[in-house]
Residue, then its C-alpha position, 0 to 999 in steps of 0.5 A: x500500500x502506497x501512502x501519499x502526502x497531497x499538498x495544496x497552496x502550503x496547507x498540508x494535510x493530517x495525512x502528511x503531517x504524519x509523515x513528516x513526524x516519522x521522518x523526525x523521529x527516525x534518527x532517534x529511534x535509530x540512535x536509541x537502537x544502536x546505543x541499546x546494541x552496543x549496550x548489550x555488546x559490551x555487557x556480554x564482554x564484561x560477563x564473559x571477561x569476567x566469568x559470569x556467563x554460565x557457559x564461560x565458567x567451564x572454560x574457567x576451572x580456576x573460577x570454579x575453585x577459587x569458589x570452592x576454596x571460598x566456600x571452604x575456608x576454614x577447611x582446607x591447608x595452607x595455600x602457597x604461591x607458585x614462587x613459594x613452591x619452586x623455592x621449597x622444592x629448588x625450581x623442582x631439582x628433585x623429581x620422586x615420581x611420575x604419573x598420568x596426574x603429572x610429576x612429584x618432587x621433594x622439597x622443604x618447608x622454611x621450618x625443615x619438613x621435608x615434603x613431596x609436592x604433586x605438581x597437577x598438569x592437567x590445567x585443561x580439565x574443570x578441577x575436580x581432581x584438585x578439589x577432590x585431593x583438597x576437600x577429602x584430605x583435609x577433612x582426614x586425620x588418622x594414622x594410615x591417611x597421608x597429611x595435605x600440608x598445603x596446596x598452591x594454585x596460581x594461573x594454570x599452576x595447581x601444586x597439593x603439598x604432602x608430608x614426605x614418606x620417604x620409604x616411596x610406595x609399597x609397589x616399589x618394595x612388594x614388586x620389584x621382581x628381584x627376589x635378591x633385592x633388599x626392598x624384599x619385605x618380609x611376611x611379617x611387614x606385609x601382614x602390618x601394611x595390609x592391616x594398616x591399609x584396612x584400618x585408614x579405609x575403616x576410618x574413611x568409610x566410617x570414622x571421618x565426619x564425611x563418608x570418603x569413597x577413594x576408588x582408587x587403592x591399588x599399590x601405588x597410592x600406598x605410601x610408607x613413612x620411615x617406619x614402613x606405616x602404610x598411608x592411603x594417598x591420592x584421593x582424586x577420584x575420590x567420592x565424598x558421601x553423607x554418612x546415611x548415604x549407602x549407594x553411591x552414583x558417579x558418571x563412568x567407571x572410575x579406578x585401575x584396570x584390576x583393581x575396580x570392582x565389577x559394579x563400578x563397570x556394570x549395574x547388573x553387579x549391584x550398587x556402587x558402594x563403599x564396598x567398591x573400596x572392599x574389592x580394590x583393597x582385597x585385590x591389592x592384598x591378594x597381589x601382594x601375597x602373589x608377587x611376594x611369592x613372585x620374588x621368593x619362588x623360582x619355579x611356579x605352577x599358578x601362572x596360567x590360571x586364575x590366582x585367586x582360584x589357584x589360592x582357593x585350590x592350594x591354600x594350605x599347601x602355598x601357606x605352609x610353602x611360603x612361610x617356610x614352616x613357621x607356625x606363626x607365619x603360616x597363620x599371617x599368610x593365610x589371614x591374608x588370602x582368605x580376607x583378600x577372598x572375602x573381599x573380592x566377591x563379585x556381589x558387593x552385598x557378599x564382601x565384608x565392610x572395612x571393620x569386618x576386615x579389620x576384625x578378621x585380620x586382628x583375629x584368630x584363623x581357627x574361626x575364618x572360613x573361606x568364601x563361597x567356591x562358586x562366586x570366584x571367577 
């Protein structure tokens, strides 16, 4: 439709009178526009700038734990600048070891403590291993349960700061193939480490005012202190729980290839629980006593079977075997493998908790029975 403006001897009509306002009003309609664009152009620079768009702090982990660590003041260690740690550790002279997390270097606080820093390398994820390793060690203190002394985190630098063990990991001494070698442990020390492990995972399952899941026990995250006391460490995939909860939900399966329970791989196991936990501490044990044999026994009949099977098979033959005839070895021995059975029953419903295990290594053999034949596959 065509609007027409008729004027007639300088008089105009309503009709054009009309259109010349809009014509008038025009520019400042635009200029009203262009303001409001350049406006909301610049207040989506300031948010994603600062991080207060919701999809922008997922790029930002260090937003997401500098939150937490506010939230959790009165919690976690002390925290330590970047500077702070390449001094204590002199620009990382020293490297302890080497993991998929990144690398551990010695070093030492200004009042002596010797401690081993973990220096975290994955700056790319979200944060949740950093803020695990904070939130779960921090709420600790028990014998059998490495100390967080502090933590740094800086930019892309994330450092946790641990009481230094300066015996390394139990997979160092338990698995080392040399049956010559002088990290070999004795029974008797074996038997003390795997009690010891038992009562840190009791305590995180039970005694801490949060219930702690560590889903990651396996030989290397043992640590031993000058004394050879055992001390559960790394607790990135670590679940914190309400102490009523039982079940546990987490997205994928979490853990080691060998150690993670079948629940944690499929739900027609059952619930993921503290139980899961069980599982991985009754096949570190079970490993212990198979590498312990490992390195003492030059000829081996077990090797293409199933260990825990040919356990269940020859138990009293291998317990006399490895002790070498000693009563009160023998009896080590065998509380090792019949718990390290009990704990790795395929339903999780069917393996001891914690204390149990506790109880039957503190106790005495003549009253522990092997587990049902069946469930071992």
């Amino acid at each position: 439709m065509t609007f027409a403006c008729f004027c007639d001897g300088g008089q105009t009509t309503g009709r054009c009178g009309a259109g010349s306002k809009r014509k008038e009003a025009a520019p400042i309609v635009g200029a009203v526009a262009v303001a409001f664009l350049c406006l909301v152009i610049l207040t989506s620079f300031l948010a994603c700038r600062y991080g207060l768009l919701p999809f922008k702090s997922k790029n930002k982990p260090g937003t997401r734990i500098e939150s937490f660590l506010q939230k959790n003041e009165s919690i976690h260690p002390k925290r330590y600048t970047y500077a702070d740690v390449k001094r204590m550790t002199k620009s990382f002279a020293v490297k302890l070891g080497q993991g998929g997390f990144g690398a551990v270097y010695k070093g030492s606080l200004h009042d002596g403590r010797q401690v081993a820093v973990k220096m975290l390398k994955d700056t790319q994820g979200d944060g949740e291993e950093f803020m695990n390793e904070v939130a779960s060690i921090s709420r600790t203190s028990h014998v059998n349960v490495v100390t967080l002394l502090g933590f740094c985190l800086q930019g892309s630098k994330r450092a946790l700061i641990y009481e230094y063990m300066p015996n390394g990991s139990l997979e160092r001494y338990a698995f080392t193939g040399d049956m010559n070698s002088e990290n070999l442990l004795t029974w008797e020390r074996l038997f003390d480490i795997a009690i010891g492990t038992a009562r840190g995972l009791e305590y995180l399952h039970r005694g801490c005012n949060t219930r702690i899941v560590h889903f990651d026990i396996k030989p290397h995250n043992i640590l031993l202190d000058q004394d050879f006391c055992p001390k559960i460490s790394d607790f990135g995939l670590a679940k914190l729980c309400l102490n009523k909860e039982s079940a546990i939900s987490i997205v994928g399966a979490r853990g080691t290839i060998g150690y993670i329970a079948p629940e944690v791989y499929s739900k027609q196991f059952g619930t993921i629980s503290s139980k899961s936990d069980v599982y991985s501490y009754g096949m570190m044990v079970l490993e212990m006593v198979g590498a312990r044999d490992r390195n003492t026994s030059a000829d081996s009949d077990h090797s293409s079977q199933y260990f825990p099977q040919w356990l269940y098979e020859h138990l009293d033959d291998y317990c006399v075997g490895a002790s070498e005839i000693n009563g009160e070895t023998t009896e080590l021995v065998r509380k090792m493998i019949v718990v390290g059975l009990w704990c790795i029953q395929v339903i999780p419903t069917d393996r001891p908790t914690m204390t149990r295990v506790v109880e039957m290594l503190e106790g005495s053999t003549s009253n522990l029975e092997l587990p049902p034949r069946v469930l071992l596959s």
